[in-house]
Wavefront OBJ file of the C-alpha trace (Angstrom):
o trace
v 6.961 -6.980 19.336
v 9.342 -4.445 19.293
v 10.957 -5.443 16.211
v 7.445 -5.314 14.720
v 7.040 -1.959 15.495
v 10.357 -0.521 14.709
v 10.268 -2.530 11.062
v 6.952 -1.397 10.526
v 8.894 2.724 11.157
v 10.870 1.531 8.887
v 7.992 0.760 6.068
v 6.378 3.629 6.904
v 9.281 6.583 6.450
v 10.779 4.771 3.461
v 7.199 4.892 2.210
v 7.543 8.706 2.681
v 10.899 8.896 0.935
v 10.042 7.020 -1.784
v 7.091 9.163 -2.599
v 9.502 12.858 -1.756
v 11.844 11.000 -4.718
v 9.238 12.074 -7.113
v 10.261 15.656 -6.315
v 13.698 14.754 -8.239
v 14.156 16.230 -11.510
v 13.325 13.558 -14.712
v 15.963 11.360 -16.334
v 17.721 14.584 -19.626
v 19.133 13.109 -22.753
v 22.533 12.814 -21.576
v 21.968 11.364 -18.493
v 21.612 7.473 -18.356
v 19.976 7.158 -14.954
v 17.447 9.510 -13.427
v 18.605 11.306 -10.290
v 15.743 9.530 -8.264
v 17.670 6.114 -9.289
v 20.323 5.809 -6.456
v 17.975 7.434 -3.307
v 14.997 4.760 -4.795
v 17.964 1.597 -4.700
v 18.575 2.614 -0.832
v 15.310 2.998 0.181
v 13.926 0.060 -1.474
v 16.907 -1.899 0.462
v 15.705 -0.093 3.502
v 12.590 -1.512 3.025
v 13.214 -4.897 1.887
v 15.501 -4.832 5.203
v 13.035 -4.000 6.896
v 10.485 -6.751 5.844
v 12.749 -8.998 6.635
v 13.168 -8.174 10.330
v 9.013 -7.816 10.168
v 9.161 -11.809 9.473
v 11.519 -12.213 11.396
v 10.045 -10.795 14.294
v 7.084 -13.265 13.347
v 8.997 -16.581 13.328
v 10.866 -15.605 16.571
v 9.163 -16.056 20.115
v 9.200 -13.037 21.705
v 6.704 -11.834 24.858
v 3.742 -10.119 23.365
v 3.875 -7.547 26.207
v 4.669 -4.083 25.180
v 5.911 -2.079 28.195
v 7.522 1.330 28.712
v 10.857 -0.515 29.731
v 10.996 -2.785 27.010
v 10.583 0.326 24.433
v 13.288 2.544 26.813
v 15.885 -0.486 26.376
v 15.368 -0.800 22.710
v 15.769 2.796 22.027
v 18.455 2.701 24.299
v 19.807 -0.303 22.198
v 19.294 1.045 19.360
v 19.742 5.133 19.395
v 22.457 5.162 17.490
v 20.135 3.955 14.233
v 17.142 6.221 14.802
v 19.572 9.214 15.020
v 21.328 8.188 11.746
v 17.420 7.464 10.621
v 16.533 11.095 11.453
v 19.696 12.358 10.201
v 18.518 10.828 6.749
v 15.645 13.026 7.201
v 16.696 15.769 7.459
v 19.514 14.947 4.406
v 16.000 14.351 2.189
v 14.849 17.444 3.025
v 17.794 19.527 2.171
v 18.965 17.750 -0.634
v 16.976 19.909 -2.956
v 17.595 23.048 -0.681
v 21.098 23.139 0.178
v 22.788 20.658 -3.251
v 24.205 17.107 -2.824
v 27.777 18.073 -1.906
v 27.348 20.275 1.281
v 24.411 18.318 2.549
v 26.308 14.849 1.667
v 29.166 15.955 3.168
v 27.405 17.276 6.784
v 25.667 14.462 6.661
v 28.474 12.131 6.382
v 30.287 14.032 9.079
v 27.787 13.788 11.781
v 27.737 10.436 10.713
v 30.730 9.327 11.574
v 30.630 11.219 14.616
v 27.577 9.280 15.730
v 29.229 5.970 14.471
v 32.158 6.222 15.785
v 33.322 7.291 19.386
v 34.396 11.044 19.968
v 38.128 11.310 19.957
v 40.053 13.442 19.077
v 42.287 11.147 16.602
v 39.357 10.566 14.894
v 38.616 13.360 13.216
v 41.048 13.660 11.016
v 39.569 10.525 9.150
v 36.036 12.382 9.717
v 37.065 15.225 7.620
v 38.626 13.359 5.322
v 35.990 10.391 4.685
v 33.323 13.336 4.450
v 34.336 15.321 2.063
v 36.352 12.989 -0.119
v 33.284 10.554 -0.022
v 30.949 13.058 -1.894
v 33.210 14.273 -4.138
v 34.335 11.105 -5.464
v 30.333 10.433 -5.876
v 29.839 13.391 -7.720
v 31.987 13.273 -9.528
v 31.291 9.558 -10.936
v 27.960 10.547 -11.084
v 28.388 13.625 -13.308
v 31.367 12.688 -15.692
v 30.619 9.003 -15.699
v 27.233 8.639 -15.147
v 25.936 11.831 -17.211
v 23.724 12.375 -13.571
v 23.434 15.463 -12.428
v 22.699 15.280 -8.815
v 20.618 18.552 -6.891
l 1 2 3 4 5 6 7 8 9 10 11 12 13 14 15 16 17 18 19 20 21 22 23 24 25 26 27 28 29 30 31 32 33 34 35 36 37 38 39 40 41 42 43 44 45 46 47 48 49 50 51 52 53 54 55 56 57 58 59 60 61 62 63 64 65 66 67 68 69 70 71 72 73 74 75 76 77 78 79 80 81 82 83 84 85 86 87 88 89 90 91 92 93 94 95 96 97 98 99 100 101 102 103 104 105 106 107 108 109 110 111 112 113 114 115 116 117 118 119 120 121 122 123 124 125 126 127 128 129 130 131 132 133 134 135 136 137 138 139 140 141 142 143 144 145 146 147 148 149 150
């Protein structure tokens, strides 16, 4: 039941990013995919994900019982996803505010952060992985692509 729930949040906020991806700025001459092309291809895996866990959840027996502990376990389970979830948020609403690279790249870092455990030796790769990442994107995007991201 729980898995119905959470895959049903899933439907719903990929519903609401799908629809903010209108915001993005139409496909120029140059370009040959619009900028809402590569958010719309994760979210539409998001989503498709998440059906699949919603039929999932049907075909498996589970107990239809829906208590406080059961949701405190799966959150507990599972905290690590809904942070990264409303880190994505937050990354969709200051894409347009903030530009692609420094959002990308604080997005990635806290990321990794939650991802991975806090160490020290860490880091390093952190800060390397997050702002190499985005650059690399960009730059694909731009000089290969002809996309030219927020």
């Amino acid at each position: 039941m729980v898995n119905r729930l959470f895959s049903i949040f899933i439907l719903i906020v990929g519903s609401i990013f799908f629809i903010n991806s209108n915001g993005f700025s139409e496909k120029s001459g140059v370009q040959t995919f619009a900028p809402s092309f590569f958010p719309r291809v994760i979210i539409a895996l998001m989503m498709v994900l998440a059906i699949c866990l919603l039929i999932k959840s049907f075909l498996k027996k589970e107990k239809d019982s829906v208590s406080l502990e059961t949701i405190k376990t799966y959150i507990s389970t599972h905290f690590r996803v809904l942070l990264i979830l409303f880190l994505f948020l937050l990354y969709v609403i200051f894409l347009n505010i903030v530009g692609f690279l420094i959002c990308s790249i604080v997005f990635l870092f806290i990321s990794t952060i939650i991802l991975r455990p806090f160490q020290k030796k860490y880091m390093t790769t952190n800060i390397i992985l997050s702002v190499a990442f985005p650059v690399i994107v960009l730059l694909v995007f731009e000089q290969v692509l002809h996309i030219y991201l927020p």
